[in-house]
N, C-alpha and C positions, 0 to 999 in steps of 0.2 A: 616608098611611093605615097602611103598614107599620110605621109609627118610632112612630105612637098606639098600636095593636095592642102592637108589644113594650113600652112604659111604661107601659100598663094593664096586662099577663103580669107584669110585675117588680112594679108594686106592690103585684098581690095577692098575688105569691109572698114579699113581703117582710115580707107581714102576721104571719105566725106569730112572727116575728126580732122586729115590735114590741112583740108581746106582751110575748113569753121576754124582752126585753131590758130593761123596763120594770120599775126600782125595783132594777134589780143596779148591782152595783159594779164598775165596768172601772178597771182600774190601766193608765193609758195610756205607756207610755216614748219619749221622743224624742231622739235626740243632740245635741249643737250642733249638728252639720252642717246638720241638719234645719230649726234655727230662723235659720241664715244664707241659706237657698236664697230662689230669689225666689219661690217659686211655696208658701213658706211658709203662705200668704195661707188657702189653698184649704184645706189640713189644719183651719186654725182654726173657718174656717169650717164643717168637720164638725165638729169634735168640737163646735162650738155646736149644732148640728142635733141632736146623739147629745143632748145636756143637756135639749133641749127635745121630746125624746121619752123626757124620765125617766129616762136613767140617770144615775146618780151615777158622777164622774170626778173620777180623781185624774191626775193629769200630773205626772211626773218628766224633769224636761229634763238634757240635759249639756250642758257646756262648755269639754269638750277642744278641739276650735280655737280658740275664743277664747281660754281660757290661752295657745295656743301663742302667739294672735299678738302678745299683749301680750306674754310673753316675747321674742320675737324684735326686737322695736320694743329693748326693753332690753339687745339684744346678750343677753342670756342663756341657754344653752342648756337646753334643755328637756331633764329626765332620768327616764329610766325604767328599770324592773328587774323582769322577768315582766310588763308590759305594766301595769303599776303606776306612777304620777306619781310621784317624790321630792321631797316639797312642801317644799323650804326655806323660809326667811321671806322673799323674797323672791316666790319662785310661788305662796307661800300666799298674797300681798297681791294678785297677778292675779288666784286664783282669786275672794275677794272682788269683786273689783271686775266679772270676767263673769258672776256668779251673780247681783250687781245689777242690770246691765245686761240682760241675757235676762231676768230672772224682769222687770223694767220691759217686756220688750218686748213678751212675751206676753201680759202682761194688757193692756198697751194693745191688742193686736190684739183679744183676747176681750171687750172695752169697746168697742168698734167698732158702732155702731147707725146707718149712714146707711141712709136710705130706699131707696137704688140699687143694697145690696146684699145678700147672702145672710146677714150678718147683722141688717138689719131687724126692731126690734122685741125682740130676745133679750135683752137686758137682762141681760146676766149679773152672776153676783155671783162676783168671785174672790178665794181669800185665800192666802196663807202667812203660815207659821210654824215657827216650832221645836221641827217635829212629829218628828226624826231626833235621839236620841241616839245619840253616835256615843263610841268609843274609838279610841287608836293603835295602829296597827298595832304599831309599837317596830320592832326589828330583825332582819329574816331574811337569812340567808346571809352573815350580817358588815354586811349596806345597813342604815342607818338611814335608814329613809323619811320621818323627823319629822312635818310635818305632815298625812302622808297616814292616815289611820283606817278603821277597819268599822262596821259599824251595831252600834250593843248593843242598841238597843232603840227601839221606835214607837210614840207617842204615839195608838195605834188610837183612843182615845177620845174625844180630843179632836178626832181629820178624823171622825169619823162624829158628833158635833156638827153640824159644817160643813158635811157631805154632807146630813145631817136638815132641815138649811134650804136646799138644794137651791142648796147654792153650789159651786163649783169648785175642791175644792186644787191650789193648785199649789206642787209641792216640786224645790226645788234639789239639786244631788250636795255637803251640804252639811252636817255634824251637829254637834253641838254635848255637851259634858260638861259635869256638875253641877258642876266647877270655872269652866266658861266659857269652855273654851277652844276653838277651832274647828276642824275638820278637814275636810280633803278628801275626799271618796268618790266610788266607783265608781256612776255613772249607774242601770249596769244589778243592781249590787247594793241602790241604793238600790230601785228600782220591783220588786225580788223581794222583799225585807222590807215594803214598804209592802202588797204584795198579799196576801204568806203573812199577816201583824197583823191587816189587814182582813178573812181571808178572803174573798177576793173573786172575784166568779166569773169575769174571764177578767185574763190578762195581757197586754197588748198591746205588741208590741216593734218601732218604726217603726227599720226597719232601712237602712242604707246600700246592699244588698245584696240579692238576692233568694235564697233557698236553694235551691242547686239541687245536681245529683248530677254529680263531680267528673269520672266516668265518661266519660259522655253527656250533659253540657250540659242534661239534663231537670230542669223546674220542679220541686223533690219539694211535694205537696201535703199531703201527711199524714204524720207518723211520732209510734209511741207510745213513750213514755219511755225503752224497751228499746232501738227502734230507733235510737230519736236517742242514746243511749249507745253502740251499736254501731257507729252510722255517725261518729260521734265517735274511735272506736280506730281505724280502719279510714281515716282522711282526716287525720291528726294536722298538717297542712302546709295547712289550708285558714285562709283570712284572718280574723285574732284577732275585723273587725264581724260574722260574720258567726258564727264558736266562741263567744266570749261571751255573744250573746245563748240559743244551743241550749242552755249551760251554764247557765242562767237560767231558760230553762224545764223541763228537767229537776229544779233545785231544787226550783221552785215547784210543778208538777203532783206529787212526790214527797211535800210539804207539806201537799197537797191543794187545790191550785188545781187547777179541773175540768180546762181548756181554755189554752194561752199559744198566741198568734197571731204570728206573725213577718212583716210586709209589708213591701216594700220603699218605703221615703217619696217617694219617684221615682214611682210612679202615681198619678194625677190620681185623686182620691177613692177611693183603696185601703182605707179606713176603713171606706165604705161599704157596699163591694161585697164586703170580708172578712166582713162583720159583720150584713147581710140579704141574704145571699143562700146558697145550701144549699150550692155548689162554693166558694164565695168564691175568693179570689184570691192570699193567701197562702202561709204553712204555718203546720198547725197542726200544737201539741205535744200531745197528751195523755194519761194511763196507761191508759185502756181505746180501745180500737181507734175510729175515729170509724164504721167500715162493718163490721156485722158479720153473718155467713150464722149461723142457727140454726131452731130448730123455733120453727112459726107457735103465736100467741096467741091468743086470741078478742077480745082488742084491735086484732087485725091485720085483721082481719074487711072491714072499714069500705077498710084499705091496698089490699087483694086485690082487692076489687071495682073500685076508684076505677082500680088496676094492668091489669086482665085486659079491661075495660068497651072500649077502644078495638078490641082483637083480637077482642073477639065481636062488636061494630060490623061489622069486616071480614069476618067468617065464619071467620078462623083456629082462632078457640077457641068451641066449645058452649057457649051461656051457661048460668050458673050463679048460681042462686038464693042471698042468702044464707043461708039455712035450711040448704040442700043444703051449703056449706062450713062452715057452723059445726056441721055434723054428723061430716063429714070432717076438722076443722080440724088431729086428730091427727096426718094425712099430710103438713100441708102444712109446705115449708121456706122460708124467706125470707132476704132481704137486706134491712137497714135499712139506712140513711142517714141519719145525724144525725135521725131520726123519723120517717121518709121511705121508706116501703118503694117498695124499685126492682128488684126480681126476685122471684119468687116460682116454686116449681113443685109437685104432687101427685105422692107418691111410694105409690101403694096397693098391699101388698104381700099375696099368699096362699101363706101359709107354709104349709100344707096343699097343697099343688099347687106347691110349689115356683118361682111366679113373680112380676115385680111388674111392674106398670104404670104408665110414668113421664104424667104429662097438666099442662095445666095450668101449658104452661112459660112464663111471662114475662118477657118485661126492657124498663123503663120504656125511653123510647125516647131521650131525653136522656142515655142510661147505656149504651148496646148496645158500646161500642167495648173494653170492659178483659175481655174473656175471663168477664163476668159468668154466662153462660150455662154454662159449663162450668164452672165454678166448684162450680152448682148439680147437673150432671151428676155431677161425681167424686164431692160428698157422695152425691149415690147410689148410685156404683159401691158405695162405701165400706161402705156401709148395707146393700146386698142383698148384699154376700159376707157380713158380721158376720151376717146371717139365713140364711146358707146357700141362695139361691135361684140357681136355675140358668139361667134366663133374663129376662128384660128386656123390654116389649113398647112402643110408641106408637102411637097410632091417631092418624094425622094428615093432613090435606088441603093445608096449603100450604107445611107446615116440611121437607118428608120429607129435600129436599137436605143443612140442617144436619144430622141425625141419621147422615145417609148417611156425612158425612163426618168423621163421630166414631164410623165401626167396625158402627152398623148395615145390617142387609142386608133387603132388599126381601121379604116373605111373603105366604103367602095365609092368606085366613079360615079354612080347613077347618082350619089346623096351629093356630090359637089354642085356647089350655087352654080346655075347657069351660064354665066359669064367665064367662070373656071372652068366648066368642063368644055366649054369650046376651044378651048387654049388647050388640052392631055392631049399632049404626043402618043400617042399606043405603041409606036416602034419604041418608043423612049421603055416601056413600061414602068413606071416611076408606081410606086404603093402609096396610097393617101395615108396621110392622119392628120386626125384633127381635135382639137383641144377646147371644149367652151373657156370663155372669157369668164371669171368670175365676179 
């Protein structure tokens, strides 16, 4: 009954993600590595899922191991310089022949329709083509990389053709000049060009890797363009799968990609769970912050309620009319969440009598653990010294301990400013404290 319970909770929480995600363009990245693993199987099968809930997908696969191995099979040493291939005409002829092979593989797996499995019924249509012109790189630092190249330019018009008939591209790290000649490219260069051309609204980078903080071994979930440039100077020694891709989405969000996802291809339906659900599982790149504290909207109105509704259930919080907040809404401060208001508090100040009255403190209860609460406390602090108020008051019945131990102290009714004590409910009996303003 418990495991029904949570797959009914997830699939309405997923609902908004079907919406939002229906009719956009995801630039999907894979490495080889990804399309060698055995458990390959399972990715294709989402992203068949993502197709048949309308989004339009592009897939950019590599082939760096498999060049290797062909290489090695030929006694040939594999060469590189700044983490770049030196395609001579011999590794150029590998890269060929892996770029055939994977791009043959995946769409066999995407053409996959047995009755007994997850793709059942999808019917996909997939295509490539010679949607990547590309130039040489030529020579840096005296290396003549031959036939290694960069993108010049993407055939945007032609995949968004191909996305309009609700087909699949799939593109190799592979480009081509109006002379005809062919070059080798960078995987993760390819699927930032394909995504900046398309505009498209997320970049998605199935990583070997999962990004975490060099520090303390912690998942990072989030960081915006700055930070991931920041943490980029500051880690210069972390592994090229896992700089390359940050590198990439940096580009891209800078371009104006909204959103790049970074997952590790190692978790059993990580596509999924990145992608509907509000924490996802990843990291995500983007240039405005994905969680941000600011002053409430009368859009938020609807968040507040749906937020505060469980705590007046309990008798924590006084309930409140919407009428009564979308009169107040001036007061109120909030945290979003990707759309998703998860804290909220009323900050009512009487600048006339020099005090304010913090009420109305929440935190969505799936969110309590990152300091959220005090988060919304410092904007306060912050706020009633910029107004010059000299004290701080809460009327509260079952919080008082939090408060206590962020510096308020224990009062009575008779010390509350005038104006507040004609507002104490006595049935309520709520315990003051109060906190000077520093």
């Amino acid at each position: 009954m418990q495991s029904e319970k949570s797959f009914v909770s997830w699939f309405r929480d997923s609902s908004p993600y079907i919406h939002a995600h229906r009719n956009k363009t995801f630039v999907i990245s894979l490495g080889g590595e990804a399309v060698q693993a055995d458990d390959f199987d399972h990715h294709v099968h989402d992203i068949a899922l993502l197709n048949s809930l309308g989004i339009r997908l592009v897939l950019v696969h590599g082939i760096r191991p498999q060049i290797d191995q062909r290489l090695n099979k030929l006694n040939a040493p594999a060469l590189f310089h700044k983490n770049l291939r030196i395609t001579d005409d011999l590794a150029l002829q590998c890269v060929k022949e892996s770029a055939g092979l994977v791009r043959v593989e995946i769409e066999a797996l995407l053409s996959m329709g047995l009755s007994n499995s997850p793709m059942a019924g999808s019917s996909l249509k997939v295509v490539s083509g010679n949607y990547v012109i590309a130039k040489p790189i030529g020579v840096i630092d005296g290396i003549d990389y031959c036939h290694t190249g960069e993108v010049r330019r993407i055939d945007s018009i032609a995949i968004h053709q191909q996305l309009d008939q609700n087909t699949v591209v799939l593109i190799s790290p592979i480009g081509y000049s109006p002379s005809g000649e062919v070059f080798n490219l960078s995987a993760e260069q390819v699927a930032t060009a394909v995504s900046i051309a398309l505009k498209a609204e997320k970049l998605i980078l199935l990583t070997e890797h999962s990004c975490c903080n060099p520090e303390n071994g912690e998942h990072i979930r989030q960081m915006t363009t700055d930070e991931t440039d920041h943490f980029l100077q500051h880690h210069q020694d972390i592994p090229d799968l896992i700089k390359l891709p940050l590198k990439a989405a940096i580009q891209s969000c800078q371009a104006g990609i909204d959103r790049v996802h970074l997952i590790s291809r190692h978790i059993d339906g990580a596509l999924l769970q990145e992608l509907f659900s509000r924490d996802g599982i990843g990291t995500l790149i983007s240039s405005a912050p994905f969680e941000v504290l600011r002053s409430a909207k009368l859009d938020d109105i609807g968040g507040i309620l749906e937020l505060i509704k469980p705590l007046e259930q309990q008798g924590i919080l006084i309930k409140r009319s919407r009428e009564k907040i979308e009169m107040e809404i001036a007061d109120y401060i909030v945290i979003e969440r990707d759309g998703l208001i998860i804290a909220c508090a009323a900050f009512h100040a009487n600048e006339q009598d020099v005090f304010g009255v913090i009420a109305c403190l929440a935190v969505h209860e799936n969110y309590r653990s990152a300091s959220r609460g005090e988060r919304l406390l410092k904007y306060i602090y912050q706020k009633a010294a910029q107004m010059k108020l000299r004290k701080l008051y809460v009327l509260s019945t079952q919080t008082m301990q939090w408060f206590i131990e962020r510096g308020f102290v224990s009062s009575e009714i008779n010390n509350l400013p005038g104006p507040l004590k004609a507002l104490y409910n006595p049935q309520r009996n709520s315990k003051v404290l109060c906190k000077d303003i520093e």
